[in-house]
VOPAGU-2260 file (C-alpha; in pm, 1 decimal, decimal comma):
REM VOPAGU-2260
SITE   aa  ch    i         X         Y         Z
SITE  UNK   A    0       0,0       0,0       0,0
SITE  UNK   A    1     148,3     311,6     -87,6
SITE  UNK   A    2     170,9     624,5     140,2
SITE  UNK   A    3    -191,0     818,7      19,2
SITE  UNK   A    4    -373,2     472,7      21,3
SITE  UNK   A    5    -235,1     456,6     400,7
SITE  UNK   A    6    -348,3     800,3     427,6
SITE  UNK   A    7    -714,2     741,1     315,8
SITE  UNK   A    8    -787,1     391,7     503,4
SITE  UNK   A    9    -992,0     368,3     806,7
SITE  UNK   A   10    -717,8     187,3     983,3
SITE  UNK   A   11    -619,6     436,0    1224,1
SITE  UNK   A   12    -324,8     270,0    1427,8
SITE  UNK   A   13    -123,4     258,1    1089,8
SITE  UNK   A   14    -206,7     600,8     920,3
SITE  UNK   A   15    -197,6     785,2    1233,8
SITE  UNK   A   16     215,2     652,9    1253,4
SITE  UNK   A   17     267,8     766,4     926,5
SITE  UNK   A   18      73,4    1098,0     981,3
SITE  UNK   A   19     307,3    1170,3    1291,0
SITE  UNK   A   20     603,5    1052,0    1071,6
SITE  UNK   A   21     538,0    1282,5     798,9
SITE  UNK   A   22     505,4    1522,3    1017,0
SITE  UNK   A   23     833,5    1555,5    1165,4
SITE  UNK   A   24     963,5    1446,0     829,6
SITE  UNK   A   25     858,0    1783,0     668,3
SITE  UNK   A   26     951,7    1978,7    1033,2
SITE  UNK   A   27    1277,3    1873,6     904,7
SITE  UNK   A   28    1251,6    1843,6     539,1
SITE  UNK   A   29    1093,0    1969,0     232,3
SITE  UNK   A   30    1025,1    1629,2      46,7
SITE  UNK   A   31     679,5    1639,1     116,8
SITE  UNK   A   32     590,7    1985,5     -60,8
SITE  UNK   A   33     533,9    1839,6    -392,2
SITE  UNK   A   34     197,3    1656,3    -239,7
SITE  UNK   A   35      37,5    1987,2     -79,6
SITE  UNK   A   36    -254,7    1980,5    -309,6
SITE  UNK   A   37    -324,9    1581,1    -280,3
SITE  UNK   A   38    -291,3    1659,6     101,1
SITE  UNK   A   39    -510,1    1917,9      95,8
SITE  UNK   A   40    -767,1    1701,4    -176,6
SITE  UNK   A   41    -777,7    1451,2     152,3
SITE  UNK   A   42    -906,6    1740,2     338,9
SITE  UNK   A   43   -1260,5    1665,6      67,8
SITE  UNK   A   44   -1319,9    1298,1     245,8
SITE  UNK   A   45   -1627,3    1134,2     427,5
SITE  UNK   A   46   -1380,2    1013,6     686,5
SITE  UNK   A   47   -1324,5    1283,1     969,1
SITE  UNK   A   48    -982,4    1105,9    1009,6
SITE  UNK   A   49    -898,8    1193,2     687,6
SITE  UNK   A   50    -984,5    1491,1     633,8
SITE  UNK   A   51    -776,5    1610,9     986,8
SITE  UNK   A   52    -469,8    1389,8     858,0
SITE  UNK   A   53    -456,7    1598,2     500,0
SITE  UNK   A   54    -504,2    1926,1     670,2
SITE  UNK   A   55    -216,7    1854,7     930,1
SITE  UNK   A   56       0,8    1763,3     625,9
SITE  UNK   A   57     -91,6    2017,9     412,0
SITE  UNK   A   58     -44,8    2299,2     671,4
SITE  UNK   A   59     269,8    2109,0     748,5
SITE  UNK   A   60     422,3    2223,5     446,1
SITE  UNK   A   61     344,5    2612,9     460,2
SITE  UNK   A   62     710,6    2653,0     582,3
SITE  UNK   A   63     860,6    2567,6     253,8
SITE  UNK   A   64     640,5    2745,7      40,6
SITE  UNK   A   65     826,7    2990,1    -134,7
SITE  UNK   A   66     572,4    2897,3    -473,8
SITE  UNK   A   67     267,1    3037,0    -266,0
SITE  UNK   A   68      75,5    2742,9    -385,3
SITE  UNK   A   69      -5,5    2704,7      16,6
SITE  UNK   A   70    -206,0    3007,0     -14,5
SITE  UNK   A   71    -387,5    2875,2    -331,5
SITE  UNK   A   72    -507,3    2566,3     -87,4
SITE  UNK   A   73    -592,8    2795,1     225,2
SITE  UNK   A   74    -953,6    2857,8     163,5
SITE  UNK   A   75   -1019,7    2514,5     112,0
SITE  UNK   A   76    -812,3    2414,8     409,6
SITE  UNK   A   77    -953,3    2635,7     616,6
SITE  UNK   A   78   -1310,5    2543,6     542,8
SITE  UNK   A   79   -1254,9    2232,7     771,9
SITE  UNK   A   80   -1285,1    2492,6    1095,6
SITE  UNK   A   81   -1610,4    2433,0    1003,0
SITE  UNK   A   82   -1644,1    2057,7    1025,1
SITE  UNK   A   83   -1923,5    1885,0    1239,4
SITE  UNK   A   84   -1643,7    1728,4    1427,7
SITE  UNK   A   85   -1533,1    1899,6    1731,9
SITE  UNK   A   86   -1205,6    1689,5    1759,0
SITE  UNK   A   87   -1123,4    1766,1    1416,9
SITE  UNK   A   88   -1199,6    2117,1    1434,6
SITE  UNK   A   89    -939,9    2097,2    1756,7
SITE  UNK   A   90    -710,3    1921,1    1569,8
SITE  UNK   A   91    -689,2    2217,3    1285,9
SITE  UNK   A   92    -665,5    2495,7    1494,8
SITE  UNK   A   93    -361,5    2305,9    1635,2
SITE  UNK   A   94    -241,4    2305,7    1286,0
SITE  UNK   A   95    -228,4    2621,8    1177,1
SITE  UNK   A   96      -9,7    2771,1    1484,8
SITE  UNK   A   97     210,7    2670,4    1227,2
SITE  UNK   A   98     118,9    2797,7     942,2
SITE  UNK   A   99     111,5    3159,2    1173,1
SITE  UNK   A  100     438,6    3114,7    1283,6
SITE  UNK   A  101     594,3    3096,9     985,3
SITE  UNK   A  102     382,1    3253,4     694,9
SITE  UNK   A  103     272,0    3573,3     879,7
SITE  UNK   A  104     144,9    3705,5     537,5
SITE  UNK   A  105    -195,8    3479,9     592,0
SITE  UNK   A  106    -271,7    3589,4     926,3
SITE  UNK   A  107    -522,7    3815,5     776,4
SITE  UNK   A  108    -714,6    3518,2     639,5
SITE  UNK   A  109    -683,9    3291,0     936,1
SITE  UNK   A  110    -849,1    3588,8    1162,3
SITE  UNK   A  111   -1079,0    3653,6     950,0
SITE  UNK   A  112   -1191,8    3306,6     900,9
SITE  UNK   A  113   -1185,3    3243,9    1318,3
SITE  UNK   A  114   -1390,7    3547,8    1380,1
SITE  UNK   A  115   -1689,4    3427,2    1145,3
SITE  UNK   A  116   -1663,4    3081,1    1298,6
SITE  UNK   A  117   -1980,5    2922,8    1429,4
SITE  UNK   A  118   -1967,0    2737,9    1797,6
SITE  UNK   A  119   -2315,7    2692,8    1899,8
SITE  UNK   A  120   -2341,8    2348,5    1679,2
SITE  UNK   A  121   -2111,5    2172,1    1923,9
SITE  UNK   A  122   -2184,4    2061,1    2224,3
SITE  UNK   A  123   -2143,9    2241,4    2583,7
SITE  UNK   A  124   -1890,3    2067,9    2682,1
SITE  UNK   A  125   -1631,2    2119,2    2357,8
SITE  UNK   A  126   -1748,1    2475,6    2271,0
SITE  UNK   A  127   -1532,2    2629,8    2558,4
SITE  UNK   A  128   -1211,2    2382,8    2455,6
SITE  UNK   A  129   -1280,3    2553,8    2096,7
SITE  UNK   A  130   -1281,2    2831,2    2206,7
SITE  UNK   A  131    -964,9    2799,4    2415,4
SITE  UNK   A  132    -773,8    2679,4    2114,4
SITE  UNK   A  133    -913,4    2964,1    1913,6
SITE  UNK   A  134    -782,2    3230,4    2133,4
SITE  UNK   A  135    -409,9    3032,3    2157,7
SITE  UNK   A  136    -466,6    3072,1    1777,2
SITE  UNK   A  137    -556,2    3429,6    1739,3
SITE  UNK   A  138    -267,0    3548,4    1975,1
SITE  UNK   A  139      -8,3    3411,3    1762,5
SITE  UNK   A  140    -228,1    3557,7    1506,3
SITE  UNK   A  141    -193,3    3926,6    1692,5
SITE  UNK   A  142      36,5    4172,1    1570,6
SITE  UNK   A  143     344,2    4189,4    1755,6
SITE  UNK   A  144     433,1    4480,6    1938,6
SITE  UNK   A  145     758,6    4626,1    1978,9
């Protein structure tokens, strides 16, 4: 089975190793940058594990886009802050502290996208860890003062 196949299967013991392997593998490395848009395509699934496994590997590769073809994928990326899920929702937000750490050109986009996001369709008990992870979000998001 090759690596996307891996990506897309239910199994989740196997594809969640390989999602934290290609993680640190593009930390370290920018092999992985030619499969942005198939990560990102992942982020289109049924399967909630899929979708959160293509956005973590897509917005793992905004550190080595010097094409800008990460910000071509953003919108559709960032439509999963949306998701029914609550976990995955977490999961994204997570995410893109690194996309704002090192591409501060799209923190424009990311605010703007957090500030029109809807809570009220997840339950009481995960709308206030949302909204924790949101605000750990927006203040890398902030401007920094000198």
């Amino acid at each position: 089975m090759d690596m996307m196949d891996v990506l897309k299967s239910s199994g989740n013991d196997e594809a969640y190793r390989l999602l934290l392997s290609l993680e640190k593998e593009s930390a370290e490395t920018n092999r992985l940058y030619p499969l942005l848009e198939e990560f990102t395509a992942l982020t289109q699934s049924k399967s909630s594990l899929v979708r959160v496994r293509g956005f973590r590997l897509a917005c793992a590769q905004a550190r080595w886009d010097t094409e800008h073809r990460f910000d071509k994928c953003l919108e559709t990326l960032l439509t999963m802050l949306d998701d029914h899920k609550a976990t995955a929702v977490r999961q994204c937000l997570k995410a893109l502290e690194s996309v704002a750490l090192c591409r501060p050109d799209l923190h424009d986009r990311i605010r703007q996208k957090l500030s029109g996001m809807e809570l009220s369709k997840y339950k009481d008990s995960m709308r206030p860890l949302i909204q924790k992870d949101m605000e750990q979000l927006q203040a890398l998001l902030s401007p920094r003062l000198a």
